[in-house]
C-alpha positions in Angstrom: 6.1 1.9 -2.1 7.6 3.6 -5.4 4.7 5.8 -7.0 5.1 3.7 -10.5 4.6 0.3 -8.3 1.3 1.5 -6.6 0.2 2.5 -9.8 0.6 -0.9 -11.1 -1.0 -2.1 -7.7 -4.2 -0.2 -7.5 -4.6 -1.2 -11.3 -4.3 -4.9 -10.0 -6.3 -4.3 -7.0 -9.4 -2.6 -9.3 -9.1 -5.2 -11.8 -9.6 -8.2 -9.4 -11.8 -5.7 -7.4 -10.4 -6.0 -4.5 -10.8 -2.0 -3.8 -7.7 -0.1 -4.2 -7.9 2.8 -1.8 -7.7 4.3 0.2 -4.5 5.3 -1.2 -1.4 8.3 -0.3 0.6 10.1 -2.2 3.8 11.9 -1.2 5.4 13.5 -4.0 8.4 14.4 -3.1 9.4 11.1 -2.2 7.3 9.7 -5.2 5.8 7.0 -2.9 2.2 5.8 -2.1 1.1 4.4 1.1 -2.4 1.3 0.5 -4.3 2.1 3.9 -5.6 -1.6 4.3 -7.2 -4.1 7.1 -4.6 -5.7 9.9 -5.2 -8.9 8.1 -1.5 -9.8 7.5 -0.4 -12.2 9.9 2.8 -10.6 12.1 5.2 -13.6 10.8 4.8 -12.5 7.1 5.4 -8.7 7.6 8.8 -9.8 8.9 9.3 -12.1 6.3 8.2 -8.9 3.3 11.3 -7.5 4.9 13.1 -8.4 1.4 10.3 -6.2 -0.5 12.3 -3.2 0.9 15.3 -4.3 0.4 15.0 -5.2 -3.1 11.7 -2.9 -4.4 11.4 -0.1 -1.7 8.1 -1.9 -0.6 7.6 -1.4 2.9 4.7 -3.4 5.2 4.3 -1.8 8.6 2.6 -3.6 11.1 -0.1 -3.4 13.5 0.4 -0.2 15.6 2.7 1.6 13.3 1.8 5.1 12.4 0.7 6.7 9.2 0.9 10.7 8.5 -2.9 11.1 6.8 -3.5 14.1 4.4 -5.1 16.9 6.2 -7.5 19.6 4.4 -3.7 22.4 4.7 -2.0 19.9 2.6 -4.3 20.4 -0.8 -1.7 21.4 -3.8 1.4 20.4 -1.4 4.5 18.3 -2.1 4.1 16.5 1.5 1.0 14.7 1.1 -2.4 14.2 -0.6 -4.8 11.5 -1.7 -4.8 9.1 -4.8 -8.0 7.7 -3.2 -9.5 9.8 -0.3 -11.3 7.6 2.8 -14.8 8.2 2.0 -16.0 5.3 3.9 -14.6 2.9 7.0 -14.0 0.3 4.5 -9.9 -0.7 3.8 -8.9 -3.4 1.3 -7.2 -6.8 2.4 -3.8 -6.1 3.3 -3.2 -9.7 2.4 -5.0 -8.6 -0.9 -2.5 -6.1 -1.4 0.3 -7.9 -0.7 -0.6 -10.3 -3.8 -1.4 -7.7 -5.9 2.5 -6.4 -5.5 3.7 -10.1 -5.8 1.7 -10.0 -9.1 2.7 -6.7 -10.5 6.7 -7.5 -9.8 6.7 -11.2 -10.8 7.6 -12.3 -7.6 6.7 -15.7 -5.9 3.6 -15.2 -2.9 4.9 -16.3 0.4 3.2 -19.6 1.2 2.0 -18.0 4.5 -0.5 -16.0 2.9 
């Protein structure tokens, strides 16, 4: 998602403690990427399909790969951490999802 929106996210996320990371950041792109739990049922990642479209807000589903930070990327443009995994523990993705129906005004999908 944009950099501004996961901002607005992980502020929602903390503020309902939900847990907001751990979190990615690639600048050049100015996007962040929520590592979360597979909790988002298959139907509703196709339906977030209009996030993209209209926000930039992607929801990959189970199975889908994610570039992590590695220690070479420290001070780089490619990636880094907002939040570094420090434990095995991942926020809802469901969790997440409201949190970015909340911070863009949008309606929640009654799947969720």
């Amino acid at each position: 998602m944009p950099a501004e929106v996961g901002q607005m996210v992980k502020v929602e996320l903390d503020t309902k403690r939900h847990g907001g990371g751990p979190i990615i950041t690639m600048p050049r792109t100015a996007t962040w990427t929520f590592l979360v739990r597979s909790d988002i049922p298959a139907t509703m990642i196709a339906a977030e399909a209009a996030l993209y479209r209209s926000r930039r807000v992607a929801v990959l589903g189970n199975g889908d790969f994610v570039a992590l930070p590695s220690p070479a990327d420290q001070g780089s443009e490619y990636r880094g951490w907002i939040t570094a995994a420090h434990s095995v523990f991942r926020p809802s993705g469901r969790a997440v999802l409201y949190a970015i129906h909340a911070v863009l005004g949008l309606q929640r999908q009654s799947v969720l």
